[in-house]
C-alpha positions in Angstrom: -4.0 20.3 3.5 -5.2 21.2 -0.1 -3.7 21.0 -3.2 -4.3 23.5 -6.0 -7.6 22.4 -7.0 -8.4 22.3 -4.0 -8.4 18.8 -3.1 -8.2 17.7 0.4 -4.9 15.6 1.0 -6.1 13.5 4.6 -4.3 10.2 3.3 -0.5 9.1 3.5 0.7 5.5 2.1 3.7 4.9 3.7 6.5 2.1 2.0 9.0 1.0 4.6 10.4 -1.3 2.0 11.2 -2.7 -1.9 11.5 -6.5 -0.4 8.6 -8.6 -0.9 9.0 -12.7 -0.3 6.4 -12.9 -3.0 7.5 -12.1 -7.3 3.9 -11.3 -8.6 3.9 -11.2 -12.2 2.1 -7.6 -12.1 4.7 -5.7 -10.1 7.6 -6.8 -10.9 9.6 -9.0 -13.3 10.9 -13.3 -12.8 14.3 -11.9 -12.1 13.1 -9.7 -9.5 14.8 -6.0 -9.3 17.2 -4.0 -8.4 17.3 -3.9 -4.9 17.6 0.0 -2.4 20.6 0.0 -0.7 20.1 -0.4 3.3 21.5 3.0 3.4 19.2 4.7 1.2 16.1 3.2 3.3 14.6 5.7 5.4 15.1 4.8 9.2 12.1 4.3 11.8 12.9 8.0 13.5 12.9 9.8 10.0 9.4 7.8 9.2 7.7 8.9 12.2 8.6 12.7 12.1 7.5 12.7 8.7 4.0 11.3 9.6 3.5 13.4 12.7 4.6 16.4 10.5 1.6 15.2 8.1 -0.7 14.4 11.0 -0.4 18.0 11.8 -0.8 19.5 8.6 -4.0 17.8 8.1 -3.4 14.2 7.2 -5.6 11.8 9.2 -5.5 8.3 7.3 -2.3 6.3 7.0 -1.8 3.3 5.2 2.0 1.2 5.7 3.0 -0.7 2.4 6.1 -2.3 1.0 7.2 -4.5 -1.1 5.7 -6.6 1.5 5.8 -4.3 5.0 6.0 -7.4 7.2 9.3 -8.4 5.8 11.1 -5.6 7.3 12.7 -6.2 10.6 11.0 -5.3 13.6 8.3 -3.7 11.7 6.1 -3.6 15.3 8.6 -0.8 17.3 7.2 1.2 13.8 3.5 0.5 14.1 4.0 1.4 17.9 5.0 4.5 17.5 2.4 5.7 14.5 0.1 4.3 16.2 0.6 6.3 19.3 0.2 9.8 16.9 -3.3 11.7 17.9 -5.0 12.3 14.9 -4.8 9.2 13.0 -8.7 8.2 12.6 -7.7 5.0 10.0 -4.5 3.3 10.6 -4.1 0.3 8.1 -1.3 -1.9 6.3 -1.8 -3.5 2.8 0.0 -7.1 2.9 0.1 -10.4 1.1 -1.3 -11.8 4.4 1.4 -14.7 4.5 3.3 -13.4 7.4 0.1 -12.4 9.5 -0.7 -15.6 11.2 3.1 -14.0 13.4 2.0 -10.4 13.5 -1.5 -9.9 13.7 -2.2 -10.1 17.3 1.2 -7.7 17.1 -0.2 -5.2 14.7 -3.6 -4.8 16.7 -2.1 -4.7 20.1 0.6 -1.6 18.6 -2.5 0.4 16.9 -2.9 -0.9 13.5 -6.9 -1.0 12.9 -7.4 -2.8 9.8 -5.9 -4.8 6.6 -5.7 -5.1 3.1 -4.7 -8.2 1.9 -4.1 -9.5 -1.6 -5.6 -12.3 -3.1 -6.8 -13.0 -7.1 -7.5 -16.6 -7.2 -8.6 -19.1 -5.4 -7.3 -21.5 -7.3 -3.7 -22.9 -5.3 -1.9 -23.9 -9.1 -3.1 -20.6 -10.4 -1.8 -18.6 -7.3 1.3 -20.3 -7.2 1.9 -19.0 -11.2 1.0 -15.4 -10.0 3.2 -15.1 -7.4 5.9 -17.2 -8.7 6.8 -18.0 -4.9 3.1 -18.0 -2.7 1.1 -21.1 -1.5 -2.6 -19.7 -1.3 -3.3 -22.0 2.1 -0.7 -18.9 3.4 -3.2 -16.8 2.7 -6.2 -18.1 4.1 -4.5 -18.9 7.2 -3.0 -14.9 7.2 -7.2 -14.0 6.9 -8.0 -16.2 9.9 -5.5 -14.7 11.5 -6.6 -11.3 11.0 -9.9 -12.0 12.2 -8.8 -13.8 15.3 -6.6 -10.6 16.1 -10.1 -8.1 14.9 -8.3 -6.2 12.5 -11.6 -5.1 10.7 -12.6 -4.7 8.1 -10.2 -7.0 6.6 -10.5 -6.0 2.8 -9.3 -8.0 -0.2 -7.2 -6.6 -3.0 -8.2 -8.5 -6.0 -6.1 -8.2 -9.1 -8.4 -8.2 -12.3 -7.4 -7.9 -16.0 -10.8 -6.2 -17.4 -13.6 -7.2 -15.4 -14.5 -8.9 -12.1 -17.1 -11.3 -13.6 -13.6 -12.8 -15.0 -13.5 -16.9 -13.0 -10.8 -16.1 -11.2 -12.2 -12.7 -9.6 -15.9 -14.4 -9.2 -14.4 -16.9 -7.2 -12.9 -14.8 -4.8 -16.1 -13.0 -4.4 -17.9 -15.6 -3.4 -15.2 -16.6 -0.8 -15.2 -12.8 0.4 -19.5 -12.9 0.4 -18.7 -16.2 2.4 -16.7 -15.0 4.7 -17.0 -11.2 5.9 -15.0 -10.2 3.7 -15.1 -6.8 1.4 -13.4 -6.9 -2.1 -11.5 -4.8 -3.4 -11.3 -5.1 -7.4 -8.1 -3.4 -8.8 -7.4 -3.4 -12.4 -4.3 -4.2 -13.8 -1.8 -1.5 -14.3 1.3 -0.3 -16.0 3.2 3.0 -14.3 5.2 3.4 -17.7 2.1 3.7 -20.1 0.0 5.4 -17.9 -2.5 2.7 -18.1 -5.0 2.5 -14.7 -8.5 2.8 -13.6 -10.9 3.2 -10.6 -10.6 0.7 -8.2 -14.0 -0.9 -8.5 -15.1 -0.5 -4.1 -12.5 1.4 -3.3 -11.5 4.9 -3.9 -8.0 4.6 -5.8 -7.4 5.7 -9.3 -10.1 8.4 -8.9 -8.0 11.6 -10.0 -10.3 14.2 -9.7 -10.7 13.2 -6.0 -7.8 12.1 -5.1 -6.5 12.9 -1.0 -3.4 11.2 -1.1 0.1 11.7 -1.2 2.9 8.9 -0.7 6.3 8.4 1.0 8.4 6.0 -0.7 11.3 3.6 1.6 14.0 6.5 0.3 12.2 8.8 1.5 10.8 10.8 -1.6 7.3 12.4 -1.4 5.4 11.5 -4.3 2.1 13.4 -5.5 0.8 10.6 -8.0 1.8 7.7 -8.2 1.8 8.0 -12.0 4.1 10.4 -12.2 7.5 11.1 -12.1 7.2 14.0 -9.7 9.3 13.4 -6.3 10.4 15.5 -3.7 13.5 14.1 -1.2 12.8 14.2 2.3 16.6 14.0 3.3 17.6 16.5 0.7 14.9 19.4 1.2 13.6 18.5 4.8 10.3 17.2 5.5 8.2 20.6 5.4 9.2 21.9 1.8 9.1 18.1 0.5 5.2 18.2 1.7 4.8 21.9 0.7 6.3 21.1 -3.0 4.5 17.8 -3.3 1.2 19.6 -2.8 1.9 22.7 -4.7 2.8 20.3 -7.7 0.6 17.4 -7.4 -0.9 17.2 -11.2 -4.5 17.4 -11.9 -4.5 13.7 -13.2 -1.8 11.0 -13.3 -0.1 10.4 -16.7 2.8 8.3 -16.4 5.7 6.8 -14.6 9.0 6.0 -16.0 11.0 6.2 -12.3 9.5 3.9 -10.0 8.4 0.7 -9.4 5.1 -0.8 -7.8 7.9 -2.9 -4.8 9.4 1.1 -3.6 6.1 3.0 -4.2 3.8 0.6 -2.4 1.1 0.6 -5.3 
């Protein structure tokens, strides 16, 4: 698939929910949010014909995002099933790593390759104030369970504010040097003033090369994630909601005044 300046779209983030058991301070606010209604969640079914519709048309990564994905129930039947789509050559989830000392051995055996998960301190009081809910030692012991399962490369989403020499950030790159680990570092941003960067090790926030699209829980196609630009799955079908996503996905992200980091998946 390409877009009008000819981009190749090969990537699809996937959100099978807006729940997270985590309230970081950068995605949403101390009262939480509004929650989707159950019936507005898209179902298992209608997520796997969408993403063997998009394996067909070109798209060959896949990355499964929340909220936090490993909240939802039976989140495995779902990795089963993308996983068995030929096609896919990098299958991967993006989590808080809390819940992965239960699935991991689960997500490998169903297909999933590898993992992102999140970490921005190593610091337990400091994590704790981030994530208003988290206890880092869940972390770690989500990491050692990723490696014990050989979901590799296991990457690490670090959160920065302007630089990664900040303590916080350095810290965690030493842990990552430490342990096998490849960091990720992801600056701070804010859908409703447009405000975002390239993820320093990583390919996100690189407009002018940017393959993705994304399928939110409701099950709107979104061309950029800073923008308001959606296209319903259930409304126009699954074909014309990829075909309008692609013929409108903007040159460069501006802003987004409809969604939030817990439905879009980040």
């Amino acid at each position: 698939m390409y877009d009008r300046f000819n981009r190749k779209i090969n990537y699809l983030r996937i959100s099978v929910t807006d729940r997270c058991n985590l309230r970081c301070v950068y995605c949403m606010p101390a009262e939480g949010v509004e929650l989707m209604s159950h019936n507005d969640i898209l179902s298992y079914e209608e997520i796997v014909e969408f993403a063997k519709k998009a394996v067909d048309d070109g798209v060959d990564k896949v990355r499964i995002t929340g909220g936090e994905p490993l909240v939802r129930k039976d989140i495995i039947e779902l990795i089963k099933s993308i996983g068995k789509i030929e096609g896919i050559k990098d299958f991967a989830m993006t989590t808080n790593g809390i819940f992965l000392p239960k699935y991991a051995r689960q997500l490998k055996a169903a297909g999933m390759m590898r993992v992102n998960i999140s970490l921005d301190t190593m610091d337990p009081k400091r994590y704790t104030e981030i994530t208003r809910l988290g206890k880092i030692e869940g972390v770690f012991a989500g990491i050692e369970a990723a490696k014990e399962a050989g979901l590799f490369p296991i990457k690490i989403n670090c959160v920065i504010k302007k630089s990664r020499l900040e303590p916080d950030a350095a810290a965690v790159a030493e842990y990552c040097e430490a342990n096998g680990l490849e960091i990720r570092y992801i600056h701070e941003m804010n859908l409703e003033t447009g405000e975002f960067s390239i993820v320093e090790g990583g390919e996100g926030g690189d407009c002018k090369n940017c393959n993705r699209l994304r399928l939110t829980a409701n099950g709107d196609v979104m061309p950029c994630l800073f923008s308001d630009l959606s296209y319903s799955v259930r409304e126009l079908g699954i074909e014309k909601s990829l075909v309008d996503s692609l013929k409108n996905k903007p040159r460069s992200g501006t802003s987004n005044h409809s969604g939030k980091f817990n439905n879009i998946g980040g």
